[in-house]
HTML snippet that shows the backbone in 3Dmol.js (N, CA, C, O; Angstrom):
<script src="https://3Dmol.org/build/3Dmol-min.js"></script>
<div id="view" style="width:600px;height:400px;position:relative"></div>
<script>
const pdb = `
ATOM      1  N   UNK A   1     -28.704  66.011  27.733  1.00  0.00           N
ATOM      2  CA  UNK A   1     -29.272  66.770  28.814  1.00  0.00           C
ATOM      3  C   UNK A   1     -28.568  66.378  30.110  1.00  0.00           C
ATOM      4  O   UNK A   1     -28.464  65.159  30.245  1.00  0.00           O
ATOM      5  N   UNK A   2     -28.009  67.194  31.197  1.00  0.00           N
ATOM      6  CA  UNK A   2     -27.444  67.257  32.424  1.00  0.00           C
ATOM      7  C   UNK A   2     -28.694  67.416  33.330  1.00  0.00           C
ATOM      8  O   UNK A   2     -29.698  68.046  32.999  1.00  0.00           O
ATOM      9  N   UNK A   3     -28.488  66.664  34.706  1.00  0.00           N
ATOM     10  CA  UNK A   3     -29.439  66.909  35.300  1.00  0.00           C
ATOM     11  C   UNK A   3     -28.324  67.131  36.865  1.00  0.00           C
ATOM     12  O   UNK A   3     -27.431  66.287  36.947  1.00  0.00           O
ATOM     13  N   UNK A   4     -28.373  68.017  37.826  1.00  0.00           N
ATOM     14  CA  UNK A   4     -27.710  67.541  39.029  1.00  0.00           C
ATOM     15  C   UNK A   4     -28.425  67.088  39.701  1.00  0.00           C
ATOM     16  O   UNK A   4     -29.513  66.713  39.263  1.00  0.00           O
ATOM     17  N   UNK A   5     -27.994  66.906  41.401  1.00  0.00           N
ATOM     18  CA  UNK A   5     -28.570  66.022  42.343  1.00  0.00           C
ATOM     19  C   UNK A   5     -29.842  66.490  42.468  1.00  0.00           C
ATOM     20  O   UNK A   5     -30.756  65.669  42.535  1.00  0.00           O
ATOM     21  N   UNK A   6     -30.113  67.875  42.518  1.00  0.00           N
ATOM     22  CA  UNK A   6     -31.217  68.839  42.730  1.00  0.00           C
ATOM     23  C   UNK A   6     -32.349  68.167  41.899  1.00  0.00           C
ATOM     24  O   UNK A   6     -33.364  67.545  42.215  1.00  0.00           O
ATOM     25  N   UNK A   7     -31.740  68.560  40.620  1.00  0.00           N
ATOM     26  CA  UNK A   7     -33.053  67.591  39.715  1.00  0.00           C
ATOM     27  C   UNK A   7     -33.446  66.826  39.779  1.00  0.00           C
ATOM     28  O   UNK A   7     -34.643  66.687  39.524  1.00  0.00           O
ATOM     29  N   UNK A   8     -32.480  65.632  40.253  1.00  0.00           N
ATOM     30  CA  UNK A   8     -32.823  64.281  40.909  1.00  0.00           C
ATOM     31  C   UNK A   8     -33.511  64.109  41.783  1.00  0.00           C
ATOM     32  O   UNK A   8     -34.097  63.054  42.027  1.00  0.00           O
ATOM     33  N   UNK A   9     -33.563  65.211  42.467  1.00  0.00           N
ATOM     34  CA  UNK A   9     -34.287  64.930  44.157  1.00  0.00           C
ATOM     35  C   UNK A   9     -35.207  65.454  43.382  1.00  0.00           C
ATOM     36  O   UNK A   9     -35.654  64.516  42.722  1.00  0.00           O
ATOM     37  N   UNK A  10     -35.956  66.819  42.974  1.00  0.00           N
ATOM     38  CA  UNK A  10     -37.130  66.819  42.357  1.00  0.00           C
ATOM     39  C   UNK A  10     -37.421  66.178  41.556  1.00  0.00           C
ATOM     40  O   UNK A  10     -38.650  66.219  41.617  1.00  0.00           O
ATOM     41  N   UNK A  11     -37.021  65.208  40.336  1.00  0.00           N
ATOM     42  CA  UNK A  11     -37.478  64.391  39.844  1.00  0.00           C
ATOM     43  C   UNK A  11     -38.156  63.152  40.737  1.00  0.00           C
ATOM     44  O   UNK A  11     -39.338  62.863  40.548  1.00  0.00           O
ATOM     45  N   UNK A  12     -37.468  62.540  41.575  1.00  0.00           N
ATOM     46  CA  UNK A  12     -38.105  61.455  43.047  1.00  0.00           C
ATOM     47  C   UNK A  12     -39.067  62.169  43.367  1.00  0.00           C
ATOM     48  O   UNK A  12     -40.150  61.589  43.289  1.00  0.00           O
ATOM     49  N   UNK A  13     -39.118  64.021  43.959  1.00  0.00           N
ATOM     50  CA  UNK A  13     -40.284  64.377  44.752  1.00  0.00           C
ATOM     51  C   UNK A  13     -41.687  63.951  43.470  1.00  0.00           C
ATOM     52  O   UNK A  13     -42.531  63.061  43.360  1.00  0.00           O
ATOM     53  N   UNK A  14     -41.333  65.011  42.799  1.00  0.00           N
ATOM     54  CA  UNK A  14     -42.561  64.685  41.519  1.00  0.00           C
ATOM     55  C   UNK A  14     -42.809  63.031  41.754  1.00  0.00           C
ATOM     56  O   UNK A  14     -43.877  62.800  42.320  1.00  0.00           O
ATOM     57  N   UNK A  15     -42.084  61.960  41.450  1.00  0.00           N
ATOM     58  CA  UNK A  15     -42.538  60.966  41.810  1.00  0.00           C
ATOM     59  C   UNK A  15     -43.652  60.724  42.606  1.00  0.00           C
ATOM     60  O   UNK A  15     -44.768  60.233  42.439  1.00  0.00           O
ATOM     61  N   UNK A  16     -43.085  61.165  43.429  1.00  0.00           N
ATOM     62  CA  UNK A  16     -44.357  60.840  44.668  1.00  0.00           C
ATOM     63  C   UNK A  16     -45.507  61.148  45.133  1.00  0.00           C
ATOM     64  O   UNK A  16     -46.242  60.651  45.986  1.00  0.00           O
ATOM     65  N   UNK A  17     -45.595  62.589  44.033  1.00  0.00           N
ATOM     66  CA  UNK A  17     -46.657  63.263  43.862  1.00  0.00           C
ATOM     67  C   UNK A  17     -47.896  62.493  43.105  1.00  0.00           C
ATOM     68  O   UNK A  17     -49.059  62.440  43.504  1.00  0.00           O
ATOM     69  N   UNK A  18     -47.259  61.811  41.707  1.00  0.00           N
ATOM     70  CA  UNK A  18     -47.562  61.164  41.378  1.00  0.00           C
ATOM     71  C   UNK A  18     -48.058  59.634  42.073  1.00  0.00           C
ATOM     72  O   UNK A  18     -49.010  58.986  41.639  1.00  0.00           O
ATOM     73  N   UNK A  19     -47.425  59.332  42.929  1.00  0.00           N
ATOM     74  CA  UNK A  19     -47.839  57.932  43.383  1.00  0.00           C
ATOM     75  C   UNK A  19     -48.631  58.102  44.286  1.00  0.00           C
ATOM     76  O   UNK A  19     -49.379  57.143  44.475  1.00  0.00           O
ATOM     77  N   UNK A  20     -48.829  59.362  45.233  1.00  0.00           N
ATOM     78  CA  UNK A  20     -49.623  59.266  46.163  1.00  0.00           C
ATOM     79  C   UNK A  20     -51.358  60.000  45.656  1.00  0.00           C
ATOM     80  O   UNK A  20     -52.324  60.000  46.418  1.00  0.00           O
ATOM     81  N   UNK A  21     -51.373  60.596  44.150  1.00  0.00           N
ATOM     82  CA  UNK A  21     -52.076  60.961  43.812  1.00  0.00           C
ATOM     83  C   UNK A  21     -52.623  62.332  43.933  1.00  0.00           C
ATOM     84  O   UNK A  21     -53.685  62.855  43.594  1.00  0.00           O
ATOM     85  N   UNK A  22     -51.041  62.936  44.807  1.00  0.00           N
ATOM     86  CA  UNK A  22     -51.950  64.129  45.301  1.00  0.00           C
ATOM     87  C   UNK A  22     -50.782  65.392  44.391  1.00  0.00           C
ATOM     88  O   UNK A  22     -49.740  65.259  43.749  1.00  0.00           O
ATOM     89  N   UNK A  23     -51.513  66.390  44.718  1.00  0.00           N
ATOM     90  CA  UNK A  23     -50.556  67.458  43.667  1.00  0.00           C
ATOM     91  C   UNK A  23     -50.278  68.776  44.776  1.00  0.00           C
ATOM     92  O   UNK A  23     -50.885  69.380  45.660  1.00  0.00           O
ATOM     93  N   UNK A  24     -49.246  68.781  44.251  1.00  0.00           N
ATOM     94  CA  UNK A  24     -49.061  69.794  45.162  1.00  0.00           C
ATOM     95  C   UNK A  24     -49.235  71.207  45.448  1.00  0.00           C
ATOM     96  O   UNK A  24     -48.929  71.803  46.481  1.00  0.00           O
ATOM     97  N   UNK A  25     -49.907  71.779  44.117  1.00  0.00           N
ATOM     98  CA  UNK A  25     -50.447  73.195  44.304  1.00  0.00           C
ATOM     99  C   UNK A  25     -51.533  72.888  44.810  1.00  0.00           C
ATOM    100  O   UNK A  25     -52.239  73.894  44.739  1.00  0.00           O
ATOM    101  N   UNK A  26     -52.362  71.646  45.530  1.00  0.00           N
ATOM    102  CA  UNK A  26     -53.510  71.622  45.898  1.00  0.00           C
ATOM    103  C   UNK A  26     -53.684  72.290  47.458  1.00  0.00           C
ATOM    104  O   UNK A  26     -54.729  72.599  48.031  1.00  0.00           O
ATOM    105  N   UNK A  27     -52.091  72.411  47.996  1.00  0.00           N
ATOM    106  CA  UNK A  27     -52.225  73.063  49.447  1.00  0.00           C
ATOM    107  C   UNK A  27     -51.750  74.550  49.348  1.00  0.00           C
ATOM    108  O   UNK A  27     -50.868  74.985  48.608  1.00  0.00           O
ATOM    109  N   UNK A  28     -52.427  75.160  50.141  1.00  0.00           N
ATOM    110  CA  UNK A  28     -52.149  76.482  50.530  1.00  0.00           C
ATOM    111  C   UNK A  28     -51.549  76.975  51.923  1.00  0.00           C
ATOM    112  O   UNK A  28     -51.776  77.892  52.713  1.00  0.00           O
ATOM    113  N   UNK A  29     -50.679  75.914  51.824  1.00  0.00           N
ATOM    114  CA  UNK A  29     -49.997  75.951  53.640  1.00  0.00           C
ATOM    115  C   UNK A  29     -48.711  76.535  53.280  1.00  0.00           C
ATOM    116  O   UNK A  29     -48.439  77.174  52.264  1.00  0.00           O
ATOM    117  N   UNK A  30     -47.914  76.206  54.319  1.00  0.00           N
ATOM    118  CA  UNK A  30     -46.385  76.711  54.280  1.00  0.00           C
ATOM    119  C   UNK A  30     -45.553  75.479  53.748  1.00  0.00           C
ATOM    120  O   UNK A  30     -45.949  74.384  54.149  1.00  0.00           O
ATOM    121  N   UNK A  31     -44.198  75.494  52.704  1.00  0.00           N
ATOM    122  CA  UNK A  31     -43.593  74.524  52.782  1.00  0.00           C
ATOM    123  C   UNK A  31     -42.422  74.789  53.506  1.00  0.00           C
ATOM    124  O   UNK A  31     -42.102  75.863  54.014  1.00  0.00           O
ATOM    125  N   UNK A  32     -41.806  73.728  53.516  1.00  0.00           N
ATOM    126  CA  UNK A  32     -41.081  73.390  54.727  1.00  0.00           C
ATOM    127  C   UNK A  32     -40.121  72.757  53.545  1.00  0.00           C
ATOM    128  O   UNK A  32     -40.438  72.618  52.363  1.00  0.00           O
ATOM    129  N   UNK A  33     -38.703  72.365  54.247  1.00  0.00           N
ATOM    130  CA  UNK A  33     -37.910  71.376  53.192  1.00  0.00           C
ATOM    131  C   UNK A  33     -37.064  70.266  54.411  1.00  0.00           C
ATOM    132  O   UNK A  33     -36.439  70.553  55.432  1.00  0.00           O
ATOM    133  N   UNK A  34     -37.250  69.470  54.030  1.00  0.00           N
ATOM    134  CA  UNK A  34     -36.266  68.039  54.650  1.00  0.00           C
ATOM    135  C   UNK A  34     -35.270  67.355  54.474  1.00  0.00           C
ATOM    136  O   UNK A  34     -35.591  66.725  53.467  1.00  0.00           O
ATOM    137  N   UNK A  35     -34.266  67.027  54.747  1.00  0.00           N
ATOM    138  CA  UNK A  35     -32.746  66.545  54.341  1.00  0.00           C
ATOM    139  C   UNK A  35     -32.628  65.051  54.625  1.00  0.00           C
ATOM    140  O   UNK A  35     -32.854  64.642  55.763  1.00  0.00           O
ATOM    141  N   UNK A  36     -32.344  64.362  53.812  1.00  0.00           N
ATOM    142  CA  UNK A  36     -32.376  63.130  53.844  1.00  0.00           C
ATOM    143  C   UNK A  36     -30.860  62.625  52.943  1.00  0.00           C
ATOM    144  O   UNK A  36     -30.358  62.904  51.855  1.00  0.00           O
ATOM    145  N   UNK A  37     -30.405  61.440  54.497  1.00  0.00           N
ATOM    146  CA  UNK A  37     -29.068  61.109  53.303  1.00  0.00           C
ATOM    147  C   UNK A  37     -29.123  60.070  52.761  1.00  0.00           C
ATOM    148  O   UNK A  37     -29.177  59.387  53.783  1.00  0.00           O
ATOM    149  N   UNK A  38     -29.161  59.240  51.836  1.00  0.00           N
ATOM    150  CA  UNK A  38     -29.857  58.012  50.935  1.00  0.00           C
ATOM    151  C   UNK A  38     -28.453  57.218  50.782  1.00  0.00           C
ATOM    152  O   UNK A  38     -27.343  57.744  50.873  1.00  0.00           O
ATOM    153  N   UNK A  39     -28.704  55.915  50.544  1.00  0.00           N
ATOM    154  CA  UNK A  39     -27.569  54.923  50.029  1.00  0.00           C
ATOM    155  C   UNK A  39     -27.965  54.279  48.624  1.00  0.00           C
ATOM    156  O   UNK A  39     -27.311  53.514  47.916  1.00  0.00           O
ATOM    157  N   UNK A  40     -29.358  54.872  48.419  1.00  0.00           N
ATOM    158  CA  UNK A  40     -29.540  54.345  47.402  1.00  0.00           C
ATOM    159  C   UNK A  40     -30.722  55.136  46.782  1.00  0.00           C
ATOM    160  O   UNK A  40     -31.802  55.243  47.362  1.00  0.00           O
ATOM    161  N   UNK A  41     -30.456  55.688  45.560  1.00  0.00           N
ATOM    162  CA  UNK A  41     -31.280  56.549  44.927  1.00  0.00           C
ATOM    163  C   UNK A  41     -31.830  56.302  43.199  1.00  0.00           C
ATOM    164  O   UNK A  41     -31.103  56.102  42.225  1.00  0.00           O
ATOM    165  N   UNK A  42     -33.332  56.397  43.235  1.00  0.00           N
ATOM    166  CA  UNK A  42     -34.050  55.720  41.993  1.00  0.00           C
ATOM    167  C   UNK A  42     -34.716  57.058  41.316  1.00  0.00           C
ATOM    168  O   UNK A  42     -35.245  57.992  41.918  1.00  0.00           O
ATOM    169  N   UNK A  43     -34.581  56.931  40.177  1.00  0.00           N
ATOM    170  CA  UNK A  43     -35.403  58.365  39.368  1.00  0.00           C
ATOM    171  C   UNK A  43     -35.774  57.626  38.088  1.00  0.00           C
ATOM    172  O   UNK A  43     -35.043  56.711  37.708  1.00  0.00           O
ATOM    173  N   UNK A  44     -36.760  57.930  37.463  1.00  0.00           N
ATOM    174  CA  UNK A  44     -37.431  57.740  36.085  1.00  0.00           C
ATOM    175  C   UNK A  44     -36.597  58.977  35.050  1.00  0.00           C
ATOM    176  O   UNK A  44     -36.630  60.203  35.150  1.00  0.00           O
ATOM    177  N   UNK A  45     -35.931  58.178  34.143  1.00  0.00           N
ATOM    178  CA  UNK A  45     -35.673  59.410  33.212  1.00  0.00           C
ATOM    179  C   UNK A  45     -36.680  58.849  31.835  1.00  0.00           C
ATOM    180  O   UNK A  45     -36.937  57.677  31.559  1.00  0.00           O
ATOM    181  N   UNK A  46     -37.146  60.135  31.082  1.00  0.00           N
ATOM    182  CA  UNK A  46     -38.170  59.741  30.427  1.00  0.00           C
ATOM    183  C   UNK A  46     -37.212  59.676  28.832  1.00  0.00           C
ATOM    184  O   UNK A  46     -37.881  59.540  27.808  1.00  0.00           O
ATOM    185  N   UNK A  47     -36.251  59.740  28.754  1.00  0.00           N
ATOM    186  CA  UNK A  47     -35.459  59.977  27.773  1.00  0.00           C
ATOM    187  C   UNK A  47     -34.050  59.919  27.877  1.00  0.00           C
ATOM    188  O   UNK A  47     -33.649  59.802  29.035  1.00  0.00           O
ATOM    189  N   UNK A  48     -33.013  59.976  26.822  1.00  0.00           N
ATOM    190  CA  UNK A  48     -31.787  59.520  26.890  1.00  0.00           C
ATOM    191  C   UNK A  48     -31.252  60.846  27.484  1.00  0.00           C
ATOM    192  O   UNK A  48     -31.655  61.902  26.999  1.00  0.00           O
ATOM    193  N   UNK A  49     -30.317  60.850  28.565  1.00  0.00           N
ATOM    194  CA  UNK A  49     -29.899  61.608  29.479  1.00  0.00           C
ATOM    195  C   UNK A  49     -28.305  61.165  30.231  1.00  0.00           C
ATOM    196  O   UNK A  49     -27.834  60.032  30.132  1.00  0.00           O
ATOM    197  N   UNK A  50     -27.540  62.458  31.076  1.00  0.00           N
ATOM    198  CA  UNK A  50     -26.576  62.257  31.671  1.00  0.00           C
ATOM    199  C   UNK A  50     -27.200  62.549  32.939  1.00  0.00           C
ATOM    200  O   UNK A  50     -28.103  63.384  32.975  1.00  0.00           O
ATOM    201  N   UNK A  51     -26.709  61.782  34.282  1.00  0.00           N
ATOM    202  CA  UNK A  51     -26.635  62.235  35.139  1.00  0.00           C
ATOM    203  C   UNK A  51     -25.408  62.488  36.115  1.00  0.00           C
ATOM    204  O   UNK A  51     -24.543  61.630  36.290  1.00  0.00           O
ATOM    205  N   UNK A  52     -25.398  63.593  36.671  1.00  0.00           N
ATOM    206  CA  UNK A  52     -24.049  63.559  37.969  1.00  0.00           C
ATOM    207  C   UNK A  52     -24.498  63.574  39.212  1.00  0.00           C
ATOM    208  O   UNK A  52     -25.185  64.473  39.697  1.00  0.00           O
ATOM    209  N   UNK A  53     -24.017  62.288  39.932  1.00  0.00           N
ATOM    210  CA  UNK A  53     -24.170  62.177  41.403  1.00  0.00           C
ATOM    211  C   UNK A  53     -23.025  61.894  42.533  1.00  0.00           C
ATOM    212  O   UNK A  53     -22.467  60.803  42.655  1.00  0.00           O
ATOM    213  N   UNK A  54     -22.840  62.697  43.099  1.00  0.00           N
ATOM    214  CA  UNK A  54     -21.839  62.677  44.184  1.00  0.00           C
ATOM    215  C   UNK A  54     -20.526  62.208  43.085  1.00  0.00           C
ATOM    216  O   UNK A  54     -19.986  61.103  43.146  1.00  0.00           O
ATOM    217  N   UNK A  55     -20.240  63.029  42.326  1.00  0.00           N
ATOM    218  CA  UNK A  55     -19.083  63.118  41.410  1.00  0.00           C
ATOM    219  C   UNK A  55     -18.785  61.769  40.447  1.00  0.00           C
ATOM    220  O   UNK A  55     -17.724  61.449  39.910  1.00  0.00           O
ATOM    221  N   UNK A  56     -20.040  61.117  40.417  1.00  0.00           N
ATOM    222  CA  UNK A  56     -20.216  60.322  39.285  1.00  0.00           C
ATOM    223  C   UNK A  56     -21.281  60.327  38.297  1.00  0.00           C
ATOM    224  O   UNK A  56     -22.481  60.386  38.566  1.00  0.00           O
ATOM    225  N   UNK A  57     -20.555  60.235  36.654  1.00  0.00           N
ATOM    226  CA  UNK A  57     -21.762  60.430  36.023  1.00  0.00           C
ATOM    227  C   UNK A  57     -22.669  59.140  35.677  1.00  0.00           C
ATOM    228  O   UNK A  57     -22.273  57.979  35.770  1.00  0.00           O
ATOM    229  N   UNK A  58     -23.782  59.491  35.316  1.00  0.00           N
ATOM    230  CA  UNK A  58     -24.594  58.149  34.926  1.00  0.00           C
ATOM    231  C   UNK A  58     -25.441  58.702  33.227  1.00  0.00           C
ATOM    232  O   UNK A  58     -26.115  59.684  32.915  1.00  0.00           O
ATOM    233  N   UNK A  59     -24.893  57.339  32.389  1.00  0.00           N
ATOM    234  CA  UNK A  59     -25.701  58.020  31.348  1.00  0.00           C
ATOM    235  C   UNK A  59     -26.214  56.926  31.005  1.00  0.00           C
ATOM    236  O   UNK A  59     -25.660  55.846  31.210  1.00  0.00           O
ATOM    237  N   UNK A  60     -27.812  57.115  30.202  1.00  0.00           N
ATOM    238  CA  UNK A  60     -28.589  56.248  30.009  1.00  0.00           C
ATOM    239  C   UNK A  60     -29.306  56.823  28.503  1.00  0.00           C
ATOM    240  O   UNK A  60     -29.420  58.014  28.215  1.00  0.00           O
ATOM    241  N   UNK A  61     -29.789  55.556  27.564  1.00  0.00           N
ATOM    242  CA  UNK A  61     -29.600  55.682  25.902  1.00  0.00           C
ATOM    243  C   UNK A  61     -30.888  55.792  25.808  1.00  0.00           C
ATOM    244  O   UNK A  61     -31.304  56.045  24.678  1.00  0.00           O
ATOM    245  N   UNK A  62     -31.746  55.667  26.745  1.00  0.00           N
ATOM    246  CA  UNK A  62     -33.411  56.090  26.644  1.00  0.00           C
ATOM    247  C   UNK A  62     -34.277  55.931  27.744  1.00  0.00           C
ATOM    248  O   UNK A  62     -33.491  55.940  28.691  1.00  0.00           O
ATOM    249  N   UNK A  63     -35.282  55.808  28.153  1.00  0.00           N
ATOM    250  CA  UNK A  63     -36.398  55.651  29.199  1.00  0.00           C
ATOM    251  C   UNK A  63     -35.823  54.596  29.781  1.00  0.00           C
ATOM    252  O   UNK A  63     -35.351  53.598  29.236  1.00  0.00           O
ATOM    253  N   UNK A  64     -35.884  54.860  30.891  1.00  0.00           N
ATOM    254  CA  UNK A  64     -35.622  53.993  31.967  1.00  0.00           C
ATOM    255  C   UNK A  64     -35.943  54.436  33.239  1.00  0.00           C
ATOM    256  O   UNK A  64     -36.149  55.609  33.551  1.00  0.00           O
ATOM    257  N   UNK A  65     -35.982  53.445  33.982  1.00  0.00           N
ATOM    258  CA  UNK A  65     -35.763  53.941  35.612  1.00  0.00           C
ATOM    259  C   UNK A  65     -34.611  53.450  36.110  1.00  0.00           C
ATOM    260  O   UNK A  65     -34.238  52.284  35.981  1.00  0.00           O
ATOM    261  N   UNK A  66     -33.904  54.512  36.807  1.00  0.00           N
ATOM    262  CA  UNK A  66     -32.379  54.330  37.146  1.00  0.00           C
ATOM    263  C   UNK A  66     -32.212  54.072  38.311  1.00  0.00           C
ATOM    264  O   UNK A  66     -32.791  54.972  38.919  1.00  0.00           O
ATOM    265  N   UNK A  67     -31.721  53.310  39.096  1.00  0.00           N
ATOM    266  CA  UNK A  67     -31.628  53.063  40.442  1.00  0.00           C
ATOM    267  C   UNK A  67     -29.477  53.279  40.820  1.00  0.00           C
ATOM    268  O   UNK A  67     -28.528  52.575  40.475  1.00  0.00           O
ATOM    269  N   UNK A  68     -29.558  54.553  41.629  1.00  0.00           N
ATOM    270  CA  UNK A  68     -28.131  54.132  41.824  1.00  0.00           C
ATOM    271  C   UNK A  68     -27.510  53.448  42.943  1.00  0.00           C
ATOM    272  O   UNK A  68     -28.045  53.980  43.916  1.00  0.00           O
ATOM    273  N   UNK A  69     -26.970  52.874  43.226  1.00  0.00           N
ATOM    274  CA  UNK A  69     -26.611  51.938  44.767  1.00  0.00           C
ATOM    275  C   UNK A  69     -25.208  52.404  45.371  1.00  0.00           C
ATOM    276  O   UNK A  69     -24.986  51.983  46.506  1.00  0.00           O
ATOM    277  N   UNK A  70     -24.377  53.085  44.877  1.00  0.00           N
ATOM    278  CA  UNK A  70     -23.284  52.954  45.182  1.00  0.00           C
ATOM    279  C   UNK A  70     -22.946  54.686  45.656  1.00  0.00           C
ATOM    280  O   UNK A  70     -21.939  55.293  45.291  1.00  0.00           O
ATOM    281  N   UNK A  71     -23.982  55.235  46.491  1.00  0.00           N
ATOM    282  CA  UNK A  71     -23.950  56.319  46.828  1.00  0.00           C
ATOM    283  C   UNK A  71     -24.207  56.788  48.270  1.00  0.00           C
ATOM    284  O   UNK A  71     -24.854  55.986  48.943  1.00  0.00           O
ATOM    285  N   UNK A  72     -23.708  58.295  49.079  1.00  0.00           N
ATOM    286  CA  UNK A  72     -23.998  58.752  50.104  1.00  0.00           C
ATOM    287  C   UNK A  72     -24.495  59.717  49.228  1.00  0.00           C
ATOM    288  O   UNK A  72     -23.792  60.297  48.400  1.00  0.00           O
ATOM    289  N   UNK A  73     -25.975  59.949  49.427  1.00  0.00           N
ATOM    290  CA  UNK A  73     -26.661  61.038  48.719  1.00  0.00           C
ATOM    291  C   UNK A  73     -27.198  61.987  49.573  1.00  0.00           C
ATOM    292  O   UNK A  73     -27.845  61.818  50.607  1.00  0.00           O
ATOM    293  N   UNK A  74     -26.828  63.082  48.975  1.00  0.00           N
ATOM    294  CA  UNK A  74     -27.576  64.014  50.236  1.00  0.00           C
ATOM    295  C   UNK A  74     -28.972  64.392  49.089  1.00  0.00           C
ATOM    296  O   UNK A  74     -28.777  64.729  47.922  1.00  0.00           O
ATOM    297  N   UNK A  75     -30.572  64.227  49.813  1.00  0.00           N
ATOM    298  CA  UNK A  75     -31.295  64.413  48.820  1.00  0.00           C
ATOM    299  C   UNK A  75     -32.246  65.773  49.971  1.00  0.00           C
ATOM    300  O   UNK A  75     -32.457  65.549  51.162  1.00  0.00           O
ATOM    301  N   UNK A  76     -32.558  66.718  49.465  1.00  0.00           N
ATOM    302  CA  UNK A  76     -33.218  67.720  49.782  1.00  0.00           C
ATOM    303  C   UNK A  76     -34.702  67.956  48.809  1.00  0.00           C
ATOM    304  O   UNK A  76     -34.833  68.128  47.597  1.00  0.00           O
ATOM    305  N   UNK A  77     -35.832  67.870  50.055  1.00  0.00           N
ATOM    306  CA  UNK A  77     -36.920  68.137  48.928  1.00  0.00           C
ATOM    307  C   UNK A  77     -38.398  68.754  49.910  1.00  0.00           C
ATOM    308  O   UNK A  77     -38.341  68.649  51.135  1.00  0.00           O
ATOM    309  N   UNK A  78     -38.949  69.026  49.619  1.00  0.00           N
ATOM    310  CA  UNK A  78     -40.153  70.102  50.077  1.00  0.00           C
ATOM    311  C   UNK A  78     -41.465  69.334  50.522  1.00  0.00           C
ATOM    312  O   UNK A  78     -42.164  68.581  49.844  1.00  0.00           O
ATOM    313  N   UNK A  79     -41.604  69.699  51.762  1.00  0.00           N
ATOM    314  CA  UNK A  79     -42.464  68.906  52.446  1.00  0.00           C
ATOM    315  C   UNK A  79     -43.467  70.252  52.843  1.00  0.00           C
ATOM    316  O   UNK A  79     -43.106  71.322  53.333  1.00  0.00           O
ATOM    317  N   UNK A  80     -44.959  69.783  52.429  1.00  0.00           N
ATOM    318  CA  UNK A  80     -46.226  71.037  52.509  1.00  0.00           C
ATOM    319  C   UNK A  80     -46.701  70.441  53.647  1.00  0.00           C
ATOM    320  O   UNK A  80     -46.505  69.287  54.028  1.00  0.00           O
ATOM    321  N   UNK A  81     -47.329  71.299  54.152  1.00  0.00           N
ATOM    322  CA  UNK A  81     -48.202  71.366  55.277  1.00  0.00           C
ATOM    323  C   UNK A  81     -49.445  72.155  54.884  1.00  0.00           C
ATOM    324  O   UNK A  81     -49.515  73.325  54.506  1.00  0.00           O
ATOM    325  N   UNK A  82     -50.523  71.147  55.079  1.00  0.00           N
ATOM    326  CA  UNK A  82     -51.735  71.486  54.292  1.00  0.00           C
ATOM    327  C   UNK A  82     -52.636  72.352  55.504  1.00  0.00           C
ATOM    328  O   UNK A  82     -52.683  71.972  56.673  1.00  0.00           O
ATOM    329  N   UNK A  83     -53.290  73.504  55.023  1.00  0.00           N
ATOM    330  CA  UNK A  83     -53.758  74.700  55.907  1.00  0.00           C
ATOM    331  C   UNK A  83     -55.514  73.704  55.713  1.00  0.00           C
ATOM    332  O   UNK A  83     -55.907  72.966  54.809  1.00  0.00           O
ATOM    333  N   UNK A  84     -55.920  73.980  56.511  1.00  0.00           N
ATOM    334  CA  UNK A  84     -56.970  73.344  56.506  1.00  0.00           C
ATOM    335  C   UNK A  84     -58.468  74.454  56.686  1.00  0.00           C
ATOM    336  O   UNK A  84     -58.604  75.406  57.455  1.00  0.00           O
ATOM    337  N   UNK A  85     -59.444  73.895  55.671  1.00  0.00           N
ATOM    338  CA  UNK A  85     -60.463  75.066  54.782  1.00  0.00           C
ATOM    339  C   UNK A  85     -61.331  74.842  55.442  1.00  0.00           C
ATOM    340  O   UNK A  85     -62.258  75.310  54.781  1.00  0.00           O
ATOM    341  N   UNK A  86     -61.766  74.431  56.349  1.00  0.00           N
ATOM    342  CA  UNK A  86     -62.937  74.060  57.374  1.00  0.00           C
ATOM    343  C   UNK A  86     -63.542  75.028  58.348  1.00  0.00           C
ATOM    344  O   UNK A  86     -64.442  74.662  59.104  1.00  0.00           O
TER     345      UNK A  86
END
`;
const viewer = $3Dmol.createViewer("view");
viewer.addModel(pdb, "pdb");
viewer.setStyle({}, {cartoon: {color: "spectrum"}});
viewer.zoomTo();
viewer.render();
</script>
């Protein structure tokens, strides 16, 4: 399985969805998206996988969490703004 940077950055967003507990079809606001350039980028792959980042690949033989260090990452990902029901 190939994943690009894209996936990567949504794989991290999902992350965080997860860590902060909150989900994200729970807002009915506008999203918005944010650009962020990283030196160092971490993703959970749940299975044996390739990845390509900034023209290097990374492949891994099963579950892991991958941390890459040796990168200028451009990571793009979707920031909600919650409409408020009050």
């Amino acid at each position: 399985m190939r994943f690009s940077t894209a996936a990567v950055a949504a794989a991290a967003f999902a992350s965080g969805v997860v860590a902060t507990g909150e989900d994200e079809s729970s807002y009915s606001g506008s999203v918005a998206y944010t650009t962020e350039i990283v030196t160092h980028l971490t993703t959970y792959c749940p299975e044996s996988t390739s990845l390509t980042v900034g023209g290097s690949t990374y492949t891994v033989s099963e579950a892991t969490t991958l941390t890459i260090s040796d990168c200028s990452c451009t990571v793009t990902k979707p920031v909600t703004t919650p409409v408020s029901t009050s």
